[in-house]
Every structure is written in C-alpha cells, then in structure tokens.
C-alpha angles and dihedrals in degrees: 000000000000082000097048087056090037091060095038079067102054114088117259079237099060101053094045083057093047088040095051092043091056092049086047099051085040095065092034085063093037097054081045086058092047092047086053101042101034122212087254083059094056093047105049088054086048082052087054089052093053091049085055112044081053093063097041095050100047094157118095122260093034096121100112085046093047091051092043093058090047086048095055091040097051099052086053095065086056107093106258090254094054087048082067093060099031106078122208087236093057100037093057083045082063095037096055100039078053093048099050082046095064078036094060090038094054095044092076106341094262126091096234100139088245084137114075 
C-alpha cells in the first residue's frame, strides 16, 4: 500500500520516462545477448535438444513428449531475464519451424521445402 501512495506522487511524466528507459535497456541487453550467443548458436544447442530427446524416447509415439521436454530444455538454456520475455508459445513457433528445417534438409541433403 505505501507503494501504491509513493507512486500516486511521482509525475505521469516521470514514470513514462522511467518506464520507456527500462524497455529500452531491456532490448538493448537482449539484442547483446543475441549478438554473443548468435542465433546460429542457439540453434545448434536446440539441434543438440532434439539429438537428445531422440535417443532418450526411443518408444514410438513419443513425439509431443519428445518436443515438450526440448521446449522446456531449451528455455532453460535463455537467461532468466530473457525467460520473462520469451514466451513458451513462441519458443515452440521457433522450435518447430527449426525442426521441419533439419526435416526438409535430411530428406535429400538440400533445404527445398520439400518437407511440409
């Protein structure tokens, strides 16, 4: 509650300022993230989910368990910070797109979208 009245006496003004400076410095550390790690980075430890979800669900119809348990891996490798902003919707979007890609690429060693 003495937040909530701490807050009412700052100027509109002021916390739009404060508010545009954080997302600001957010995207400013995510994109230096991105910039480290490189999205081929990313992706080649995704890769290594996916290897080894293969070898650890080796029963048939295991393939939504299989992508669940990348899922999860795989935002567990974001900084916490970067978790908040990643949504799992969104991470399993970039996963899948991912996945059919090394599909279409084993298929017949060229990316042709002949997977679909």
């Amino acid at each position: 509650m003495e937040l909530l009245e701490f807050l009412k006496q700052i100027p509109v003004p002021v916390l739009i300022l404060v508010a545009v400076v954080l997302l600001i410095v957010t995207i400013v550390i995510a994109v230096q993230y991105l910039k480290q790690k490189g999205l081929n980075g990313i992706r080649a430890d995704v890769y290594q989910l996916i290897l080894k979800a293969e070898h650890m669900y080796n029963e048939s119809g295991t393939g939504k368990q299989k992508f669940e348990w990348v899922i999860q891996q795989a935002r567990g490798l974001l900084p916490k910070w970067l978790q908040v902003f990643v949504t799992e919707k969104a991470m399993k979007e970039v996963v899948q797109k991912w996945f059919v890609g090394v599909k279409d690429l084993l298929d017949d060693g060229k990316v042709n979208n002949s997977q679909k």
